[in-house]
C-alpha positions in Angstrom: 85.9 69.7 128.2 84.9 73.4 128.9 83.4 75.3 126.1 86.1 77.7 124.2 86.6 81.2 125.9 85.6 83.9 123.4 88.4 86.8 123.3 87.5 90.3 123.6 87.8 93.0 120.8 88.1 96.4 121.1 86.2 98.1 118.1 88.1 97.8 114.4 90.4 95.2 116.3 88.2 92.1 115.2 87.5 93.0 111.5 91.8 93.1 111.6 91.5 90.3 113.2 89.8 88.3 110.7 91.5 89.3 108.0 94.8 88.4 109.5 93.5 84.9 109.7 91.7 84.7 106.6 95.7 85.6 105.1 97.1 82.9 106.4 94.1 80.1 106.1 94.7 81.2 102.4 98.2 80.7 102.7 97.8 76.9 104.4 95.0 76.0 102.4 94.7 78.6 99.2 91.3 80.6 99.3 89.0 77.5 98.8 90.1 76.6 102.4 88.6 79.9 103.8 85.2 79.9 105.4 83.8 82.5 107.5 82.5 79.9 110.5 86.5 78.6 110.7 87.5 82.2 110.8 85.0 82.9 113.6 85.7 79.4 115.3 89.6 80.1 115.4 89.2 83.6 116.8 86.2 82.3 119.4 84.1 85.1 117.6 80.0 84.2 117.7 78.6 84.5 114.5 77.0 88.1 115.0 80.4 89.7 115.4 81.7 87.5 112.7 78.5 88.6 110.5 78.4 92.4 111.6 82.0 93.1 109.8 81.7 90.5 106.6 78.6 89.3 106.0 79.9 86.7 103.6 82.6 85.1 102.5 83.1 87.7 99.7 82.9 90.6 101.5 86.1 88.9 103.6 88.2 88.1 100.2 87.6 92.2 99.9 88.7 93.1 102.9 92.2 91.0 101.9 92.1 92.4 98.3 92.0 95.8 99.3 94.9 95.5 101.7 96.9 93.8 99.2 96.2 96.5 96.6 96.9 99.5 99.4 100.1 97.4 100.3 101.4 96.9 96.9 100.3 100.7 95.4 102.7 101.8 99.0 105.5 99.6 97.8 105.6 101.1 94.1 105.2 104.5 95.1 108.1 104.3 97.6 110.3 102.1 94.3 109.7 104.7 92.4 110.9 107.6 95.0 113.6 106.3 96.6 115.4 105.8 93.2 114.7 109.7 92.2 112.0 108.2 89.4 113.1 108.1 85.8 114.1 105.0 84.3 115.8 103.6 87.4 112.7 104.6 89.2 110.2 102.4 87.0 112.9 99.4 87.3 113.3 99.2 91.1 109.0 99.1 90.9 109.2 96.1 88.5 111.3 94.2 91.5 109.0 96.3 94.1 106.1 94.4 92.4 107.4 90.5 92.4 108.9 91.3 95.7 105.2 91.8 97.1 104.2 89.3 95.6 106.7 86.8 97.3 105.9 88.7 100.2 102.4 88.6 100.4 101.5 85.6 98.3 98.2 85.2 100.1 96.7 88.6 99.0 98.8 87.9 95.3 96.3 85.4 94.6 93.3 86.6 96.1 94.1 89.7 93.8 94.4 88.0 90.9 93.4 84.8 91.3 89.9 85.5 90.0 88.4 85.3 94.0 87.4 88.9 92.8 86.0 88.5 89.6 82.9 91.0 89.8 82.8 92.5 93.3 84.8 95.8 92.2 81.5 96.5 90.9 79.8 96.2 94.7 82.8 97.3 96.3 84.0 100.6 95.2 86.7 100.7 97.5 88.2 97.6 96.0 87.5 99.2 92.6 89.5 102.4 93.6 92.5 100.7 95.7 93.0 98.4 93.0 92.8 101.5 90.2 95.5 103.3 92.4 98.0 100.6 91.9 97.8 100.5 88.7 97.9 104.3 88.2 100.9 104.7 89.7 102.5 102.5 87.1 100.9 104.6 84.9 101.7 108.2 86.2 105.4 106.5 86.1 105.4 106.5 82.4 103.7 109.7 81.8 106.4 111.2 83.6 109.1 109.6 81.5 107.3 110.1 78.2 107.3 113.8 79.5 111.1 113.5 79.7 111.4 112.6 76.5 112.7 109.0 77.4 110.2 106.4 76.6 108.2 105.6 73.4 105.0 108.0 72.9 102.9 105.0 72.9 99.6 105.5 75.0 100.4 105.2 78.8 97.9 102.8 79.3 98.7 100.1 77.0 102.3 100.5 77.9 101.6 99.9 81.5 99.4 96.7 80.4 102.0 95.5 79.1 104.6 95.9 81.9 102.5 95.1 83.9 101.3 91.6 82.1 105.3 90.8 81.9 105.8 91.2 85.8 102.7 89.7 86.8 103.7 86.9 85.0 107.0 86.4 86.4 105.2 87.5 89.9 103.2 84.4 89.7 105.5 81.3 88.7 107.7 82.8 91.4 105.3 81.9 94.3 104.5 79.3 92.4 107.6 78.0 93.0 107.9 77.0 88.8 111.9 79.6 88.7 114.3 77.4 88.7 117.0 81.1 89.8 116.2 84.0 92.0 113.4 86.0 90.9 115.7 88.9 90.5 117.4 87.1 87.8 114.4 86.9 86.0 113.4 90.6 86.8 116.7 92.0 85.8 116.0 90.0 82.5 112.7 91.4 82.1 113.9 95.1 82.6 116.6 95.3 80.3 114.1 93.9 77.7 111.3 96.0 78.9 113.9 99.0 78.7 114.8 98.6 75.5 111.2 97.9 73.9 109.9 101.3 75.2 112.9 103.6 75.1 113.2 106.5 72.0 
């Protein structure tokens, strides 16, 4: 059998590369699946490329938790705008957030499925991409405590708490464990969420 014919990559094209099949390895097998040399072997990558952009496992379930954070901080941000913000606003980012979730349940889990547990700390870009995400739940309910239409609790432990509620429903959805829509469930959730914060 002739030996495997390694592609060619143009420079950033590989470390894309990988990550794109680190995703779905994680989404076959979930992230105890994912190895670096099966990443490298289904690409036909040697070990020196593989090595030069993630020099460990680690450093690769990064690469996919940053991208999830950027993704999902894009999807809230643009939740929020397109309904004009205010209380619609921080609703349509509720579903924005489960949507991404059942979009992207790869990097859902590699997010919070404790795969990053400590490497914010030797990652800062992890650290700040997954800060921004949160912050923009959080700059959401400034602005509405600034309208005078939300509870003057502090911003911070109201978004903990949103966010707790829809992470939760975020995660027996791709679980599979709803037995309705998601949106069902989210619609539930906002009302609830509406009334617990509002003046």
């Amino acid at each position: 059998m002739p030996p495997k014919r390694r592609r060619s990559y143009h420079h950033g094209d590989l470390s894309r590369a990988l990550v794109t099949e680190a995703i779905g390895t994680i989404q076959r097998g979930g992230a105890q699946a994912l190895t670096l040399r099966a990443v490298g072997e289904k690409l036909g990558v040697s070990r020196t490329a593989l090595y030069r952009h993630f020099p460990d496992k680690s450093a690769l379930l990064a690469a996919v938790g940053r991208e999830g954070f950027r993704t999902l901080r894009d999807r809230l941000r643009h939740a929020w705008r397109r309904r004009g913000g205010g209380q619609s606003g921080l609703e349509a980012m509720g579903a924005a957030y489960v949507q991404f979730a059942l979009d992207h349940p790869s990097h859902y889990r590699v997010m919070f499925g404790g795969h990053l547990a400590g490497k914010s700390a030797r990652d800062p870009e992890l650290e700040r991409e997954g800060a921004a995400a949160f912050e923009t739940l959080v700059e959401a309910l400034v602005s509405l405590q600034q309208q005078g239409t939300i509870r003057l609790d502090p911003p911070l432990r109201l978004a903990q708490y949103i966010w707790a509620s829809v992470h939760g429903i975020a995660m027996l959805a791709i679980d599979g464990q709803l037995r309705e829509p998601a949106q069902g469930i989210v619609d539930l959730a906002n009302e609830r969420i509406r009334t617990g914060i509002a003046l």
